[in-house]
C-alpha positions in Angstrom: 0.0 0.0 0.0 2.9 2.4 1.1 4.4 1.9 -2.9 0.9 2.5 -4.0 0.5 5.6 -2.3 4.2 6.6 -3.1 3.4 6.2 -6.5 0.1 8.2 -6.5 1.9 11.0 -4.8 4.8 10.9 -7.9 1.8 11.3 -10.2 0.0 13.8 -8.7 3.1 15.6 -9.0 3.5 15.3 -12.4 0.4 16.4 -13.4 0.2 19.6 -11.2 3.8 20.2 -12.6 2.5 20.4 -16.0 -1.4 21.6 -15.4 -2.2 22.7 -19.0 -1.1 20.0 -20.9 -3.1 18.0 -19.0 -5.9 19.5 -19.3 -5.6 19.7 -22.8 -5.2 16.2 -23.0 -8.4 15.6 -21.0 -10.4 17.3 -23.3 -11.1 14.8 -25.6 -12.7 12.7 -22.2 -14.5 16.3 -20.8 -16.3 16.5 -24.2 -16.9 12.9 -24.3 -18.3 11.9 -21.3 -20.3 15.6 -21.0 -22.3 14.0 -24.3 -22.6 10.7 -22.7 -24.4 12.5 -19.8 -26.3 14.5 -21.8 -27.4 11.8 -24.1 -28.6 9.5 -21.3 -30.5 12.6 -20.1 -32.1 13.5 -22.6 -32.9 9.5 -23.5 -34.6 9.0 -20.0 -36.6 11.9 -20.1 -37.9 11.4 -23.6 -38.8 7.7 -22.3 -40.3 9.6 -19.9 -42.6 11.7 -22.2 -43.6 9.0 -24.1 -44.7 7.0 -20.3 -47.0 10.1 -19.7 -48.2 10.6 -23.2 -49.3 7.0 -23.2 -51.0 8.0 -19.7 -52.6 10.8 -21.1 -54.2 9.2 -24.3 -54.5 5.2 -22.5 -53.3 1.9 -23.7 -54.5 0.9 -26.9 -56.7 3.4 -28.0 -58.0 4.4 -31.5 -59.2 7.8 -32.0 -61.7 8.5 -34.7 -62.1 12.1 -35.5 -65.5 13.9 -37.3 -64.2 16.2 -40.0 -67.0 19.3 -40.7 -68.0 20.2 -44.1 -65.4 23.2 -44.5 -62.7 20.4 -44.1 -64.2 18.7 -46.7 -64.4 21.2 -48.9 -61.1 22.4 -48.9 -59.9 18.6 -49.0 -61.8 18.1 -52.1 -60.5 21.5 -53.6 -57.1 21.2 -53.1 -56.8 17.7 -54.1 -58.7 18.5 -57.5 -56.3 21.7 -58.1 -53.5 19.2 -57.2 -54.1 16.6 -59.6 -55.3 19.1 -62.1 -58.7 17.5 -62.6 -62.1 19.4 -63.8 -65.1 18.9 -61.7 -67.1 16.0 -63.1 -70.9 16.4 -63.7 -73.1 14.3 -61.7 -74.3 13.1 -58.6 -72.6 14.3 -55.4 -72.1 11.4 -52.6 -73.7 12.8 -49.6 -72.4 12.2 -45.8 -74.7 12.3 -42.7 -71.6 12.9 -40.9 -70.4 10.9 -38.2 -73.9 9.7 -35.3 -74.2 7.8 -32.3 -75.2 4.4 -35.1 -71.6 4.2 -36.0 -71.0 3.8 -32.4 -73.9 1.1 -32.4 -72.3 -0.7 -35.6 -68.7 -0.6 -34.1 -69.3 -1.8 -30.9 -72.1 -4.7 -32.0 -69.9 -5.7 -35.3 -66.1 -5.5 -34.2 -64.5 -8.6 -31.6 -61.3 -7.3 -29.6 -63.5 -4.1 -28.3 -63.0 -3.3 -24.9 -64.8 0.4 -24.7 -65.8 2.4 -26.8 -66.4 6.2 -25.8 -68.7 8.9 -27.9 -68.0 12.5 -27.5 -69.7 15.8 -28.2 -67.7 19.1 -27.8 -69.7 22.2 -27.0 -67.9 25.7 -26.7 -69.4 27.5 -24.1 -69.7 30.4 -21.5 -69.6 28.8 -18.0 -71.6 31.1 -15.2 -71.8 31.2 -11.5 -72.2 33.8 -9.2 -71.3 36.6 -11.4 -68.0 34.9 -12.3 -68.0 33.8 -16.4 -65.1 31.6 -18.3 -65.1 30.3 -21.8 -65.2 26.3 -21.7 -65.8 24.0 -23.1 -69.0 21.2 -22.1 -68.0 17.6 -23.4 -70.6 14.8 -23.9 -69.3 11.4 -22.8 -70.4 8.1 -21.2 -68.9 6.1 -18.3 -66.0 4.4 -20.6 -64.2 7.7 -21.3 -63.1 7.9 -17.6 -61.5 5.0 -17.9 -60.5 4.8 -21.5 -58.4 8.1 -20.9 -57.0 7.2 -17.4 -58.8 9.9 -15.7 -59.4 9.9 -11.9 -62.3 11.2 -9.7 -60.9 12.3 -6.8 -64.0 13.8 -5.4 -67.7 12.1 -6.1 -68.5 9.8 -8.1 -69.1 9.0 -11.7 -72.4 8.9 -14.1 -75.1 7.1 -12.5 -77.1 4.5 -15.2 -80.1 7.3 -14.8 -77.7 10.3 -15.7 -77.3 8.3 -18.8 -80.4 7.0 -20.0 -82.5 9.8 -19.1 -80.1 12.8 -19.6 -79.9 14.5 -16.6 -78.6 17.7 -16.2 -75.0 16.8 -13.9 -71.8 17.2 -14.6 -67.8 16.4 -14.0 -65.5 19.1 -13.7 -62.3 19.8 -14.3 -59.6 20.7 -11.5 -59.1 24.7 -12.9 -63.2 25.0 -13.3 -62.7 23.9 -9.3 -60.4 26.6 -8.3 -62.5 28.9 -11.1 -65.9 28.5 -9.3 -65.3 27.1 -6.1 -62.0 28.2 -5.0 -61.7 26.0 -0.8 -65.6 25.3 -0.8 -66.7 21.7 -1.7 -68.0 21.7 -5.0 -70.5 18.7 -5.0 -74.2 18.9 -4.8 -73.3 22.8 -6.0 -74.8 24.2 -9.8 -73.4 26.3 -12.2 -74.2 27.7 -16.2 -72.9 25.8 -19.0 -74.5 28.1 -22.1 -78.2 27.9 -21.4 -78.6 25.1 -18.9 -78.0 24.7 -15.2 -75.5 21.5 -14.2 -75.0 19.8 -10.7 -71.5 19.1 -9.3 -71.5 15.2 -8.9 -67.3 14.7 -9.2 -64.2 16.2 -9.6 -61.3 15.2 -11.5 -57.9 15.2 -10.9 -55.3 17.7 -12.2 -53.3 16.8 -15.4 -51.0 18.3 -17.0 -50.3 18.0 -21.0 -47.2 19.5 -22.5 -47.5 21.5 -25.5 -45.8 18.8 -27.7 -48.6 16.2 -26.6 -51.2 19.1 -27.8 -49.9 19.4 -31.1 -49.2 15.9 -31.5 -51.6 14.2 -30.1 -54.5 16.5 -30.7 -55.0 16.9 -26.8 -56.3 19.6 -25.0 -56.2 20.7 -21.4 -58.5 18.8 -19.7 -58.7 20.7 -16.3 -60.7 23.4 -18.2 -63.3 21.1 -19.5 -66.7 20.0 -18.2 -68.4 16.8 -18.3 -72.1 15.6 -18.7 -73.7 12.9 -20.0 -73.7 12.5 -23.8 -77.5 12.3 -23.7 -77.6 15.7 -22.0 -75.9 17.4 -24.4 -77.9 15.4 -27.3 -81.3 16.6 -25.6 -80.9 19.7 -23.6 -78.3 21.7 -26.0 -77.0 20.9 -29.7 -78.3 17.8 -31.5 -76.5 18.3 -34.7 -78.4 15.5 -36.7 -81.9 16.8 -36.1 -84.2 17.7 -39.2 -86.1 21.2 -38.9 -88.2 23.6 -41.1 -87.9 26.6 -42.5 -91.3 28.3 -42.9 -90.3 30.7 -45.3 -88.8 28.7 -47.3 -91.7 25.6 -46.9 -94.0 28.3 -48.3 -91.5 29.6 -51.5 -90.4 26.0 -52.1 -92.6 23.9 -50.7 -92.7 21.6 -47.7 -90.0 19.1 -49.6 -87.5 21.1 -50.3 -87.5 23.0 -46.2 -86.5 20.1 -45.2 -82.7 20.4 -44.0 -80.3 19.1 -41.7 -79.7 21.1 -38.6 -76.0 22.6 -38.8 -73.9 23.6 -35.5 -76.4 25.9 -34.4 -76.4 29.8 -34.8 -72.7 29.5 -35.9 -73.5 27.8 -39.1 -69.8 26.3 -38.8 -71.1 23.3 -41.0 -70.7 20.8 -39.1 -73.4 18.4 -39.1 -71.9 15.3 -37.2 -73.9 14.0 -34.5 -70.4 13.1 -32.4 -67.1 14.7 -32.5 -65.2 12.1 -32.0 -64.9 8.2 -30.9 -62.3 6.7 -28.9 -62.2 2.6 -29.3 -59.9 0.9 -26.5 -58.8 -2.6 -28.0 -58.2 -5.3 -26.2 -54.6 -6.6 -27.6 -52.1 -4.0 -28.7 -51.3 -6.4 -32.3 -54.8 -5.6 -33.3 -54.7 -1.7 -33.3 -53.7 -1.9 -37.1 -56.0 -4.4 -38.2 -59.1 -2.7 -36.2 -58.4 0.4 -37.5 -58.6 -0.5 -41.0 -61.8 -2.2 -40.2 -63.1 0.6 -38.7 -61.7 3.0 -41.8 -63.8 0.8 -43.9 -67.0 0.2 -42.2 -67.4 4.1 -41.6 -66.6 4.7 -45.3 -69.3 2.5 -46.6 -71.7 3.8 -43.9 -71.4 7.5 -44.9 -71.8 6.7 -48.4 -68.1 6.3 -49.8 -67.3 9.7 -48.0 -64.3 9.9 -45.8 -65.6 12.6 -43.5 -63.6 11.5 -40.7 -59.9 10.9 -39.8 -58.6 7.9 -37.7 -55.5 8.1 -35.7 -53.7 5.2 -33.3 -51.6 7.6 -30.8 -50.1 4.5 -29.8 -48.6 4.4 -33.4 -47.5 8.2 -34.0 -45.8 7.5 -29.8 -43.5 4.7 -31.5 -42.5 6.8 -34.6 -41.6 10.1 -32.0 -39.4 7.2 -29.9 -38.0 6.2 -33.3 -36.9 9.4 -33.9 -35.5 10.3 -30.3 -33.7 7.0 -30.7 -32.1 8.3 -33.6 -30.9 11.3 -32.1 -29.7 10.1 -29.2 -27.4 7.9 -31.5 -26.1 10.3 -32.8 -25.1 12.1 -30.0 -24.2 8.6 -28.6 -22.0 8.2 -32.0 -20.5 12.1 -31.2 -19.4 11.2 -27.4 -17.8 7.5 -29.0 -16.0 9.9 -30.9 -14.9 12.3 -28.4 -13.9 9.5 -25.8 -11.5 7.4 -28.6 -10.1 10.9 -29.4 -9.3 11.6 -25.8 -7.8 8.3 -25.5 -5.4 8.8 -28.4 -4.6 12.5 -26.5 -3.6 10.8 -23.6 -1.6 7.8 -24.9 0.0 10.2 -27.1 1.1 12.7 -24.2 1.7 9.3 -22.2 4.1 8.4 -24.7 5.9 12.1 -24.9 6.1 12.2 -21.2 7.9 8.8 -20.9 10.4 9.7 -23.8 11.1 13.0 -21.3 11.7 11.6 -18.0 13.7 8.4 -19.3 16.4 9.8 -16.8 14.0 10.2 -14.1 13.1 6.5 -14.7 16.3 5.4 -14.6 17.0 7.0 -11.3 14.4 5.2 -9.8 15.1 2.4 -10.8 18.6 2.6 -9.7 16.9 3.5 -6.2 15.1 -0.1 -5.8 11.7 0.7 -8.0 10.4 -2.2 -9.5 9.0 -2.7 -12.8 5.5 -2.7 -11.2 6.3 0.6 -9.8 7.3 2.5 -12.8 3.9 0.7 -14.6 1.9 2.0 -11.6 3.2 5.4 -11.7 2.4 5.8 -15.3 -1.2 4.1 -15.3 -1.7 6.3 -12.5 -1.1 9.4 -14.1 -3.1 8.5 -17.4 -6.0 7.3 -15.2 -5.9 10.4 -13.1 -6.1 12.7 -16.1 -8.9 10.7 -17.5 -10.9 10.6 -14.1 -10.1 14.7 -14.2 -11.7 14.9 -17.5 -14.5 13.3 -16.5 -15.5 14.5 -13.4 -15.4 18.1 -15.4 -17.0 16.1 -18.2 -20.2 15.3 -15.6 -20.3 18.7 -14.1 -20.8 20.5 -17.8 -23.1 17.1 -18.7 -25.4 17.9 -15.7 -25.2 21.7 -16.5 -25.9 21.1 -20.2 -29.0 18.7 -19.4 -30.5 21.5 -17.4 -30.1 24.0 -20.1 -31.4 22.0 -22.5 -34.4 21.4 -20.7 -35.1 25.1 -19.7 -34.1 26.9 -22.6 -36.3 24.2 -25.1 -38.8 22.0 -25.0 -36.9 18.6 -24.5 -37.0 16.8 -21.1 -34.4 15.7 -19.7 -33.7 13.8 -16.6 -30.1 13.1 -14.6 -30.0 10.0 -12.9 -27.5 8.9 -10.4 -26.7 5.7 -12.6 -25.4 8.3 -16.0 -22.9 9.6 -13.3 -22.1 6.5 -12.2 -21.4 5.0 -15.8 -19.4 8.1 -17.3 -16.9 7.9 -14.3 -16.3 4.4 -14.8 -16.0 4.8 -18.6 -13.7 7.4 -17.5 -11.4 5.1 -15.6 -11.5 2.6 -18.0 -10.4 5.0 -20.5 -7.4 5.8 -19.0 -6.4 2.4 -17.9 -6.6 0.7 -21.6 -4.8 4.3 -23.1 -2.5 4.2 -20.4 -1.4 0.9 -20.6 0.8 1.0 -23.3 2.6 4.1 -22.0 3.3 2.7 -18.4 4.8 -0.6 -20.0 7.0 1.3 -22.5 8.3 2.9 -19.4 8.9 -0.1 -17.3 10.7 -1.7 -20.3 13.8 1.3 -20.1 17.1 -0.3 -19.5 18.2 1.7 -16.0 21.7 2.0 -17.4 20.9 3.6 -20.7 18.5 5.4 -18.6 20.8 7.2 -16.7 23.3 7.8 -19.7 20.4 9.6 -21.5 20.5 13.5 -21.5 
């Protein structure tokens, strides 16, 4: 232990002796293990992401979106000034749009179906007590509690009467809570949502959803929303797929021809779908590809060879986003390779210019009693103490680099103790294979010539 020490002590010495050529030569390993850390940080926290994506959107899910006529329109234009076609005379096919018998044909036709949830979104002012908020009122059943992961953390859920009969309750979201309620105890308490009056029956828990799961994902922010019943919303406000009558027009055009299909309401936005959207959980996660075609195609044939509707599998577009982090994070994994075989040349190189300077020095000590060992020691121990330099400055500016990453853009990332843990011992072993050679060269001085050489 005493030669141990002895020798640590010689190599210490060497290095402080000649401080900026060692830290030159540890910059290949600061660089290196810096982009190790920073990789692994920025891997972990988009596995992260993805984790609470998937929490956000639930396991298995297939999302089938209503499109409104305008989307239609513009579809059908630009894809005819696209391919450079001229409108062809004829019949038009007609859509209903998207209704709550779709929902009846999936669920009664399709095997693997585990839920499936109907929803209707209604923008809306929310009242109470002289306090007002834009919202917006969402129709759903029991399923979409569950489908989306969603917890009620005070109350309880839909009743079978809220459902079958409509009744006028509602779920609310955790900022609506704070909004309306601030400390009190929201349940059994009403408030306005547009022209009707809802109960408090439960309260959801707080979520949060990053901007990246918005855009991607098409999610919103739930703690804003409001929930009732989809029957509710189909007989108290907006019932898209209703036929009325227009009695100026009955009398100009006759009762045939007044006959229209109700469409959004006073905003005449178009949209004449019944429900906004469907989510479909699936039982097995190797049949989200399959169902979803079967769905594509059933929907298509039901609304008349119009595809008024877009399907996505989030599940699907989370794999692709993983795909391409992965891809990154190889090439940074590629870049700090690099950087650490580069700083492992530097030091076997310097290695190999400081033995070829202290060949005297080596032959005095060897001439004093050193051993072979010794000299190999004092060597290895100088190449592995630069190396372990480098990378405990190489984990500082790693550390410091994740956290910049992560507030100056959108990208998670998250340090663990394990990163540190692996770039110091890829530190050490980077020093010990580089240094190897070095320390042997050393060892293998004849101590006469030694001495001799000036």
């Amino acid at each position: 232990m005493e030669r141990h020490l002895f020798n640590l002590r010689i190599a210490l010495q060497a290095l402080v002796s000649n401080r900026l050529r060692s830290t030159l030569t540890a910059l290949g390993i600061i660089f290196g293990v810096a982009a190790v850390i920073t990789m692994l940080a920025i891997g972990r926290g988009a596995k992260q992401e993805i984790l609470d994506q998937l929490e956000l959107v639930g396991v298995n899910n297939i999302v089938v979106d209503a499109k409104e006529q305008s989307e239609l329109k513009n579809s059908d234009k630009n894809q005819q000034e696209g391919e450079g076609k001229k409108k062809e005379s004829g019949r038009k096919k007609v859509s209903g749009g998207m209704t709550l018998l779709d929902v009846q044909a999936i669920e009664n036709t399709l095997p693997g179906i585990r839920h499936v949830s109907p929803e209707v979104v209604v923008e809306c002012q929310i009242l109470r007590k002289g306090i007002y908020e834009d919202s917006r009122l969402i129709g759903v059943n029991r399923a979409y509690f569950e489908i989306n992961n969603f917890k009620i953390i005070e109350g309880s859920n839909f009743s079978d009467l809220h459902l079958r009969y409509g009744e006028q309750v509602c779920i609310i979201g955790e900022a609506i809570r704070e909004k309306f309620f601030g400390r009190q105890n929201p349940i059994g308490k009403r408030l306005k949502a547009g022209e009707i009056w809802l109960t408090v029956i439960g309260v959801l828990a707080p979520r949060q959803v990053s901007k990246e799961a918005e855009e991607n994902l098409g999610l919103r922010d739930y703690n804003m929303d409001i929930y009732t019943p989809l029957k509710t919303i189909l007989l108290r406000v907006n019932d898209r797929s209703t036929v009325s009558t227009n009695s100026s027009s009955m009398a100009m055009f006759g009762a045939g021809m007044a006959i229209f299909r109700f469409s959004g309401g006073s905003s005449g936005d178009g949209n004449i779908n019944q429900i906004d959207r469907i989510v479909i959980q699936v039982a097995e996660t190797g049949d989200l590809k399959s169902i979803s075609q079967v769905i594509r195609r059933m929907l298509k044939r039901r609304h008349n060879g119009v595809e008024d509707f877009e399907i996505t599998v989030p599940i699907l577009l989370l794999e692709q986003q993983q795909r391409a982090k992965s891809v990154f994070n190889l090439v940074l994994g590629a870049i700090a390779g690099i950087s650490l075989l580069v700083g492992g040349i530097g030091i076997m190189n310097i290695m190999l210019a400081s033995v070829m300077e202290r060949i005297r020095e080596i032959g005095i000590r060897r001439a004093l009693g050193a051993r072979k060992g010794d000299i190999i020691g004092q060597f290895l121990m100088e190449a592995v103490l630069i190396s372990l330099t480098g990378g405990i400055i190489g984990i500082i500016l790693g550390v410091s680099g994740a956290v910049l990453v992560s507030r100056f853009t959108d990208i998670l990332t998250i340090v663990s103790g394990w990163s540190i843990v692996l770039s110091f011992f890829i530190a050490f072993i980077i020093g010990l294979v580089f240094g190897i050679s070095p320390a042997r060269k050393a060892a293998m001085q004849d101590p006469i010539e030694s001495l001799r050489h000036e």
